[in-house]
Every structure is written in structure tokens, then in C-alpha cells.
N, C-alpha and C positions, 0 to 999 in steps of 0.2 A: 510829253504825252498830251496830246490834243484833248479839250471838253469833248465827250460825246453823248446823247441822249441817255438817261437815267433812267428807273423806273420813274413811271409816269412822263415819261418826255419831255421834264426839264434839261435842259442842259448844265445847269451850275450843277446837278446832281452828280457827274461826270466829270467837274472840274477836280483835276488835283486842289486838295489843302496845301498842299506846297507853294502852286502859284499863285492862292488864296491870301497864304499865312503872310507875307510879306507886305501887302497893301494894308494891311490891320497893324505891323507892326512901323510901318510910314506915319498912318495916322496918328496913333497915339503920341509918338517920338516929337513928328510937329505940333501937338499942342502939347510936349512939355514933361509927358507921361515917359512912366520907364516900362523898359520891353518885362520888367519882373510881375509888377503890377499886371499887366496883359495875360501872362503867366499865370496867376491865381485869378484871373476873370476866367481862363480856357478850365482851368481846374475844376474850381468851384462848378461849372456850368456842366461839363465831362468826363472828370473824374482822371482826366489825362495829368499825370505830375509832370515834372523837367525831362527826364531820361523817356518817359512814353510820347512827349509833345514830339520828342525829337525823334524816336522811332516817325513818328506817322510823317514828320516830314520828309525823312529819308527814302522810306518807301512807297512812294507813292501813289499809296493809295487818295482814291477821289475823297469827294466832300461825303456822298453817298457813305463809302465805306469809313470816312471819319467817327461820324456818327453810328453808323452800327454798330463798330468797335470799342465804344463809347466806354470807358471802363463804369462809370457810374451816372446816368442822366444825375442831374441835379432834381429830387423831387418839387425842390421851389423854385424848377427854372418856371412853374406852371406863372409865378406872383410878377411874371416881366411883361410888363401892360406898354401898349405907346407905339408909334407912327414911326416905321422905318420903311422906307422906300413909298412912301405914300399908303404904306396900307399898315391897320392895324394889328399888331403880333398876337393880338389873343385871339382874332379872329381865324388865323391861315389855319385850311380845314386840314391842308398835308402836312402830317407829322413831322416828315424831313424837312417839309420847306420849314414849318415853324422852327422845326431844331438851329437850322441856319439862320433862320431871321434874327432867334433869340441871342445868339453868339454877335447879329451884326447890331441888334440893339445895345448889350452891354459892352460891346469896345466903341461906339458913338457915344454912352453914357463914360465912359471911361476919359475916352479924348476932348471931352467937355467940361471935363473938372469935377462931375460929381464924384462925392467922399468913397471910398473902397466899400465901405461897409453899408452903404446906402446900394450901390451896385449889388451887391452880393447878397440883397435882399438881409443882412441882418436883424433881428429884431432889438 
């Protein structure tokens, strides 16, 4: 399935999570991280468990439809501050992009070694 334009005319809006899911799961694996861990960051953040991650891969559905599927936003994804792709995640005004951005900050937090529970915004 090809990216095609999203609402709003992004394109990654449009990209299958499928062809997503597997660059996230490279990353983490080369610095050392297990695909489980990865797992409870998609969780925590989506409310997606094991048997729903792997629906959404199977079917593929976009990143778009990732997130609106969302079984539960994380209400503390709001507490995920910091520079991914040069720009700041509290800042992005579109929901969706933020929802994305927030998923690509805590697996670059994840494949850098910081602690599980520091990630997952624990108190």
C-alpha cells in the first residue's frame, strides 16, 4: 500500500504502521533494547496490547488510522517534552502529527537507554 495524502496533507498520515513499525523495531534492537520493552512504550502511549499491536499490523491500516483506533491515548502522553526531528513535541499544533511525533520521541528515548519508567513518564 503506497503513503498517500492524509487529512491535512501530510503524507506520513497515509503511511501504513506496518511499514512504520519495523524501522522502530531496527532501532531499538541496535542499541541493545528488546522488541518487549518497545511493546509497553506502543502500550503505555495507545493503549494498543500484544494481540491489538498485531491486529494493526496485519491490517493495514495507515498511521492516520493507527491513532484514531487508539484503544486509549495515554492522558500523560501530554508530559513528553523535547526535539525530535528538529522540532519541539509540545509544540506541534496538529494532534495527529503530535500523536506521531510523541510515539517517535519515546522509541528514540527508549534506544538510548533511558530507564522504562522514566520513559513511561512514571512518577
Amino acid at each position: 500500500m503506497a503513503a498517500t495524502p492524509g487529512p491535512g496533507g501530510h503524507r506520513i498520515f497515509g503511511t501504513p504502521f506496518a511499514a512504520i513499525y519495523p524501522h522502530y523495531v531496527t532501532k531499538v534492537e541496535r542499541k541493545g533494547r528488546d522488541v518487549a520493552e518497545l511493546g509497553e512504550v506502543v502500550e503505555w502511549l495507545t493503549g494498543y496490547d500484544g494481540p491489538g499491536l498485531a491486529e494493526a499490523l496485519a491490517d493495514g491500516r495507515t498511521l492516520a488510522e493507527f491513532f484514531e483506533r487508539a484503544p486509549a491515548m495515554n492522558p500523560d502522553a501530554a508530559l513528553i517534552r523535547g526535539v525530535i526531528c528538529g522540532v519541539r513535541v509540545e509544540e506541534i499544533e496538529d494532534p495527529l502529527m503530535q500523536q506521531i511525533r510523541w510515539l517517535d520521541k519515546l522509541v528514540d528515548e527508549l534506544a538510548r537507554g533511558k530507564r522504562l519508567q522514566s520513559i513511561l513518564r512514571t512518577p
